[in-house]
N, C-alpha and C positions, 0 to 999 in steps of 0.2 A: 143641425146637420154638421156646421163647425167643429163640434161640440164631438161627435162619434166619430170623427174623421182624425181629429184629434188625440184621441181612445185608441183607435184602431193604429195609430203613426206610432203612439208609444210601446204600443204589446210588437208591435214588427221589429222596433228598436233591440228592444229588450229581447226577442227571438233572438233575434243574430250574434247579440252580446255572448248568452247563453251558450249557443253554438261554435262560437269562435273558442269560449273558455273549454267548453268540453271538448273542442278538436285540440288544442292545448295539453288537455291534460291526455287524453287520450293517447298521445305521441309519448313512446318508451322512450326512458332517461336511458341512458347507455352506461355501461358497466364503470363503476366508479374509479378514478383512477386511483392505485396504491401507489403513496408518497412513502420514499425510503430515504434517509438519510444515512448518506455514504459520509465518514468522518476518517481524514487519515492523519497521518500526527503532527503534521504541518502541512499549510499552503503553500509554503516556499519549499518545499525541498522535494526536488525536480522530478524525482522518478515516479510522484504517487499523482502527475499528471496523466502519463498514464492509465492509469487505473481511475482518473477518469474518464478519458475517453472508450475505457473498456464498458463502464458502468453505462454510461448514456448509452451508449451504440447496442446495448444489450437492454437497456430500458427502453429503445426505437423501435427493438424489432419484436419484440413483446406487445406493445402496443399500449396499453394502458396503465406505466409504470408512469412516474417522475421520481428522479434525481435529484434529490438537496445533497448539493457539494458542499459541507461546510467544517472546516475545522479552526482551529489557532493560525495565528502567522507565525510563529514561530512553536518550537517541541517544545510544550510547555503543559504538563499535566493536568495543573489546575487547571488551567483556561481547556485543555480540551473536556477535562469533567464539566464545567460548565457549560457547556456546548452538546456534551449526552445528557444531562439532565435536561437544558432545554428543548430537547427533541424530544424527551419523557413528556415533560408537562405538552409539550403538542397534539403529542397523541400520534404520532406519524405509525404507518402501518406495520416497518419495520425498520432497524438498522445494523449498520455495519461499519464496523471501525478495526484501526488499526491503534492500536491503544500503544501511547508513549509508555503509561507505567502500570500491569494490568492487575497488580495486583490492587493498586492504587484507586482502579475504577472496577474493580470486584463487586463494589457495594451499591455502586450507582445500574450496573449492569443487572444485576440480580435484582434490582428495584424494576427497571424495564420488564424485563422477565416476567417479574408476577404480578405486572399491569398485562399481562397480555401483550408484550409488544416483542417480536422475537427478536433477538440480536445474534450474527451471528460473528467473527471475528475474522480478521485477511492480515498479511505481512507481519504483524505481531499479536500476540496470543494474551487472553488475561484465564489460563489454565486452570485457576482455583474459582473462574466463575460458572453460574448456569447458564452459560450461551450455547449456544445449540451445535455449533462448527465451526472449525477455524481452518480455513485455506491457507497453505503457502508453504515455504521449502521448510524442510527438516535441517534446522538452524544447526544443532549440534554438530551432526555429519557435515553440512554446508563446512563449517570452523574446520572441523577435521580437514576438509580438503584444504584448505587453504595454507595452514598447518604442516601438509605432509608434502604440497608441492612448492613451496618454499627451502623444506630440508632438502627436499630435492634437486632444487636448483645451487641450493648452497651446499650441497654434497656432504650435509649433516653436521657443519663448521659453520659459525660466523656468531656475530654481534646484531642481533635484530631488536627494533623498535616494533611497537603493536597501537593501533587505534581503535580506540570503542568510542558510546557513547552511554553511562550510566543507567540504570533504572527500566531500559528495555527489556522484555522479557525474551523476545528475538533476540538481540543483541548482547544479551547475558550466555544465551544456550551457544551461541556464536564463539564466545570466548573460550566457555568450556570447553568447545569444540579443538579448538584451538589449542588450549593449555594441554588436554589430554593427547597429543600429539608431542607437545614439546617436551613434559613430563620424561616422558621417556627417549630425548635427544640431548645427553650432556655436552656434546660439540658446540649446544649452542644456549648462548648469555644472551635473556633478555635486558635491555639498556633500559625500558621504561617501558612503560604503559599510560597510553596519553586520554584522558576524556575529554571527549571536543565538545560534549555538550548538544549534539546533534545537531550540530550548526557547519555548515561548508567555510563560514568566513573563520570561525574559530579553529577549525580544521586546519584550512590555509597555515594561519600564523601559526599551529605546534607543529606541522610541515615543515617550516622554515626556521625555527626553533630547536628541531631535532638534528638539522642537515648541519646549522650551527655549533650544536653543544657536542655532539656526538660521531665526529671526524671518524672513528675506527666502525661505523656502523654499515654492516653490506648485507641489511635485510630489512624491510617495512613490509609487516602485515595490517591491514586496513581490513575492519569485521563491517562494513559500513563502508559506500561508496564517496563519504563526501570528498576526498582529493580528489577526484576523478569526474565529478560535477562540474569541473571547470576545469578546461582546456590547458590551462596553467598552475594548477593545481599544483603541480607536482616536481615545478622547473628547478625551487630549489635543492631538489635532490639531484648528483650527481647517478645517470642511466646507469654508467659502465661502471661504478664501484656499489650501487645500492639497488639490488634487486626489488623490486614492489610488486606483490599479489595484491588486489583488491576484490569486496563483494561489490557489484553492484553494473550494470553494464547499459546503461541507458548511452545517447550521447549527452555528452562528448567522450565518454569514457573509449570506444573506439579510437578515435580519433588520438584521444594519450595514447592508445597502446600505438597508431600508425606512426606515432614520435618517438618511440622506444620508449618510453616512460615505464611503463608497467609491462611483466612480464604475463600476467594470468587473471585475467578476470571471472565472476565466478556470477550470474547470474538468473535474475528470477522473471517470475511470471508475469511482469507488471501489467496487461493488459487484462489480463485474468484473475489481479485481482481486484478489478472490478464487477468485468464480469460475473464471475462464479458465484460470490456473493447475493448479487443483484436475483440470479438465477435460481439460488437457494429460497431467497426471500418467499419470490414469486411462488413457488412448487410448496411451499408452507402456508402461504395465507391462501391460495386458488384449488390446491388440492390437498392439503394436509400431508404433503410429501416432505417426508424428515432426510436429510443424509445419511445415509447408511453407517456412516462413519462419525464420530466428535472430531479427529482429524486427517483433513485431508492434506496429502505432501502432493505438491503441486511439481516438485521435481529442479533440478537446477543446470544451466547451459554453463559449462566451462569451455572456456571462451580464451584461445593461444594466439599468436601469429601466425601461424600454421592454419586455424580453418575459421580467423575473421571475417575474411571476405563472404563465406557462405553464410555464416550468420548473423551479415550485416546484409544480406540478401533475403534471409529468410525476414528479419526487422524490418524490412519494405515492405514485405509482404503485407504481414500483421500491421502495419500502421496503414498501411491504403484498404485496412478493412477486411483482407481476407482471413481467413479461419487462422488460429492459432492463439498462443497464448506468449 
């Protein structure tokens, strides 16, 4: 009697087992999440925080994205191609970068590409690759403005300085932009052309280097906001003899224009370009929805004394989350 009481304890056991495993597996896994790897050309340079918090907040409300933030600490190409090859060998579902040098990561991106992994490109461009799209202002025209409202200010006379930073494909069209304005402005002598290197501290010191060597200078254009990334950026230029346009309008760059420092800021989408990207990803791998366009101009906020207040108002906006770019 032991014996079949025994028998019958173990098949009840093993019942249950059976049935807890099949109520197990029977419960639907949930839609998997797509891992996108957002890479921009530095950790450290301020404005492409931003464009993280554009990414998450657009990976939250999607619901089953994640966000790998990951690039260089400093603009350094090699290091960010080793950083898109690692996200190749991963397998992530897609990505997005902002390429320090794009012809440079051409090969690594078009490697992505024909693994199947769609990449699409935000703030700077790598134009000769197969990536699908690329967000963000129309660099060339951006130079140009910067270019013609400088003459402007200096009433198509003066001795101006310029800052770039090498090897960006952004920041190359920027100059263009730039030069093809001044080409046709003989009133006005550029004194040099400085490459900082993509670095705000490096910036700093040819800031302070030019304000020193070059006493007859009453113009600085900046294709690149790094003097303007720091509140002090810019102290060793004399306001009232050296006008300064800059691109880039995150703060603190307000904040120099409320000190007189810079006369015209010229900015971009940073929030958007996060998002947009993210947004693309998704609409490619959930529905096979391509951009209608290879590139999309994102558009750009010229930013005076005259109507910072408002769009240091509408910047509240978009930072506490509501709609904008």
């Amino acid at each position: 009697m032991k014996k079949v009481m025994l028998v019958i304890a173990a098949v009840c056991l093993l019942a249950l087992g059976c049935s807890k495993s099949d109520q197990e597996q029977a419960v639907p896994a949930g839609p998997a999440k797509l891992r996108f790897a957002v890479i921009p050309k530095s950790l450290t340079i301020p404005v492409f925080q931003y464009a993280k918090i554009g990414a998450e907040r657009e990976a939250k409300a999607l619901g089953n994205v994640e966000i790998i933030w990951d690039g260089p600490d400093i603009a350094d190409p090699l290091k960010q191609k080793e950083k898109l090859e690692s996200y190749i060998a991963q397998r992530v579902d897609g990505i997005a970068i902002s390429c320090t040098n794009g012809e440079f990561l051409t090969p690594s991106i078009n490697k992505a590409m024909e693994a199947g992994i769609p990449v699409v490109t935000w703030d700077s461009d790598a134009p000769n690759s197969k990536r699908i799209a690329f967000y963000g202002v129309n660099d060339f025209k951006s130079g140009q403005i910067l270019g013609e409202e400088l003459v402007r200010i200096l009433n198509h006379k003066g001795n101006i300085a310029i800052m770039t930073a090498l090897g960006s494909d952004n920041l190359e069209q920027r100059l263009k932009g730039v030069m093809s304005v001044l080409k046709n402005e003989p009133g006005i002598k550029i004194l040099n052309t400085f490459d900082c290197k993509d670095d705000p501290l490096v910036a700093r010191e040819q800031v302070e280097l030019m304000a020193r060597k070059y006493t007859d200078m009453n113009g600085f254009i900046t294709v690149g906001g790094w003097p303007v990334f720091n509140e002090n950026g810019l102290d060793a230029i004399d306001a009232s003899k050296v006008a300064v346009v800059s691109f880039d309008s995150t703060p603190p760059a307000p904040a120099v224009m409320k000190k007189g420092k810079v006369r015209l800021l010229v900015g971009q989408k940073y929030f958007g370009w996060g998002a947009e990207p993210v947004k693309m990803l998704y609409n490619i791998k959930t529905k096979n929805l391509y951009p209608n366009s290879p590139v999309i101009d994102s558009g750009v906020d010229v930013i005076t004394p005259e109507n910072l207040d408002a769009y240091l108002a509408k910047w509240r906006q978009m930072a506490a989350g509501q709609p904008g770019q």
